[in-house]
N, C-alpha and C positions, 0 to 999 in steps of 0.2 A: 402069626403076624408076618405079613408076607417083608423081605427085603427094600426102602426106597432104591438102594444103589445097586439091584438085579439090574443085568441088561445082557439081552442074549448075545446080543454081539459084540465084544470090544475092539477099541480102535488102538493098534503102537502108536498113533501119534497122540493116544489122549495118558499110554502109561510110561512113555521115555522120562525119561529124568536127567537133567541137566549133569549128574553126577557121573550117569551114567556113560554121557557123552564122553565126559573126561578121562573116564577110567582106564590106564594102560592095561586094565586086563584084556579090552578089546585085543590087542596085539598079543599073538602068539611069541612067547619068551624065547625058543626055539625056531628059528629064521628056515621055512622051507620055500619050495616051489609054491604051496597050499595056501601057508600061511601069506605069503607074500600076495597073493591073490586075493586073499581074504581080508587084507588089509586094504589093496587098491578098492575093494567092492566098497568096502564099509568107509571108504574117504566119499567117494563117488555118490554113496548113500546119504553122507552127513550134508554133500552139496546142493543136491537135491530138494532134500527135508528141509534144507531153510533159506531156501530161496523160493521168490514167490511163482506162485499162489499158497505156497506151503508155508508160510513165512511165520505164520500165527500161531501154526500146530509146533512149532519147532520146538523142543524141548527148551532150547536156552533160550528164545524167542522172549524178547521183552512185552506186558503188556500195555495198551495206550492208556486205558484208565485203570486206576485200581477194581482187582479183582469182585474186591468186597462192595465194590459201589456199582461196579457194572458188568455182568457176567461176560466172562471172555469168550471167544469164540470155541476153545475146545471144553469149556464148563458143561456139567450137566445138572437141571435141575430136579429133587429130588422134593417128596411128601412122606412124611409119614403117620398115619391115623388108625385110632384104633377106638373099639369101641364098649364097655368092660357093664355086667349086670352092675346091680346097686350090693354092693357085702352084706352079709349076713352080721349081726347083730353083734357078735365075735370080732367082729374088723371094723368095731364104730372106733375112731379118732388115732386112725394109721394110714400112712401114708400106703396107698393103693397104686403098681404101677399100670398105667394107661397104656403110656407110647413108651418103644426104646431102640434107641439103633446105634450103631455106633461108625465114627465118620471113617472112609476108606481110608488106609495105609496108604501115603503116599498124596491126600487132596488134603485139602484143607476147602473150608466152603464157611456161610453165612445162613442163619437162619430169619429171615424176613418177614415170614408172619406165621400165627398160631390162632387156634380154635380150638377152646373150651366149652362144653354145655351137656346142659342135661335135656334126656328126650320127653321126659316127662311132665305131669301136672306136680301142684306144692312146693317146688323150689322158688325160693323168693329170694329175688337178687340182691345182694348182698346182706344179707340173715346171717352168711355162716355155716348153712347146713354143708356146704360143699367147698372146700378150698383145694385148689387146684396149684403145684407147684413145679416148674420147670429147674432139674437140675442139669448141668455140665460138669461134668468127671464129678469134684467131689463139693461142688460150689452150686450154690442156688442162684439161678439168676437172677441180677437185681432188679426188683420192681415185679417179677413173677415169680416170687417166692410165698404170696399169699392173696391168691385171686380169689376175689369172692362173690365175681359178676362173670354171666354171659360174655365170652369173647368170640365174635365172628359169628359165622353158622358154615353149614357143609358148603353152601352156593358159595361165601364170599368169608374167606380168612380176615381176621385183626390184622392188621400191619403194624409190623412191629414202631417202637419210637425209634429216632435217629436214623441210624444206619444198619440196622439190625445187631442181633448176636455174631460174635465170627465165633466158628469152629477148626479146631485144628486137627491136623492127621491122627485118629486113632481116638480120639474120643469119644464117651460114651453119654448119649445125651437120653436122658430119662423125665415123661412127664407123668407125675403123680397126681392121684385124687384123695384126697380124707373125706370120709361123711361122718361130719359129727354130730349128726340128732337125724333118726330115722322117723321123726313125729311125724313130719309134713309130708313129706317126697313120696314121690311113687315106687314102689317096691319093684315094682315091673318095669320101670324105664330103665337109660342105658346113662352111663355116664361119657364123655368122649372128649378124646383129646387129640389136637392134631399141630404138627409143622412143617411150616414147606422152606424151599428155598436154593440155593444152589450150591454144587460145589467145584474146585476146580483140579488141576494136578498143580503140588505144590513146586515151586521152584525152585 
């Protein structure tokens, strides 16, 4: 399952950290020629990064709307999907994982929309045969803790209600599949589960 948050290239303005800005370890404890030089670069650096047009990327840089309602400009938006056979007979009425990632160290982000479904014939929406369950860290989320219907398709995601899920630095977001009655369903189809949405650096 390949990474959402791979990216070949990364940017320092998208991993500075407001903390990081603060931190007297920048400064050399021991006062030389070097150090002293090293200190004017990185003031001169700090002027720069948050003055505009940089003004956005700035680590301590405020944003205009909230993160979670409108992606900011150094946000990056991520998916993740996966697509799992139907269990053998041994894995009727267990929770199956589908998708799993977990959010980079250091962002924090929102999940917006999801797709569930099956590729095959004999699934009948909402029967039961298939309940599909989105967890964060060790909580189910609410209201996707027992989907018993087609959400979205690969063309066009569910949107989430409200505001979406928020996630936070370092959590682990997992979606599951149970099939509880192998009667009807295709043995040969694919089960799939997917979510997209953005994340940011946290502040």
């Amino acid at each position: 399952m390949t990474n959402p948050f791979h990216y070949e290239h990364d940017s320092i303005y998208g991993v500075l950290d407001a903390r990081q800005k603060r931190n007297t370890d920048w400064a050399c404890p021991v006062k030389t020629p070097f150090s002293e030089e090293l200190d004017r670069r990185m003031a001169v650096f700090g002027e720069v990064i948050c003055s505009e047009p940089w003004r956005n990327r700035c680590a301590g840089a405020e944003y205009g709307a909230a993160p979670w309602i409108e992606m900011p400009p150094d946000g990056r938006r991520f998916q993740a999907s996966n697509g799992i056979a139907v269990p053998a007979l041994a894995f009727i009425n267990t929770d199956i994982l589908v998708v799993s990632f977990q959010t980079p160290l250091g962002w924090d982000g929102i999940i917006t929309s999801q797709v569930n479904l099956f590729t095959g014939a004999g699934f009948a929406e909402g029967g039961g045969d298939i309940i599909w369950r989105l967890r964060i860290g060790k909580w189910w989320v609410n209201n996707c803790d027992a989907i018993n219907t087609t959400l979205g398709s690969l063309a066009n995601a569910y949107p989430l209600e409200g505001s979406g899920v928020r996630l936070l630095s370092g959590q682990l977001v997992q979606y599951f599949a149970d099939v509880t009655s192998l009667a009807s369903i295709d043995p040969n189809a694919r089960i799939v589960a997917k979510v997209a949405g953005w994340i940011w650096p946290r502040r």
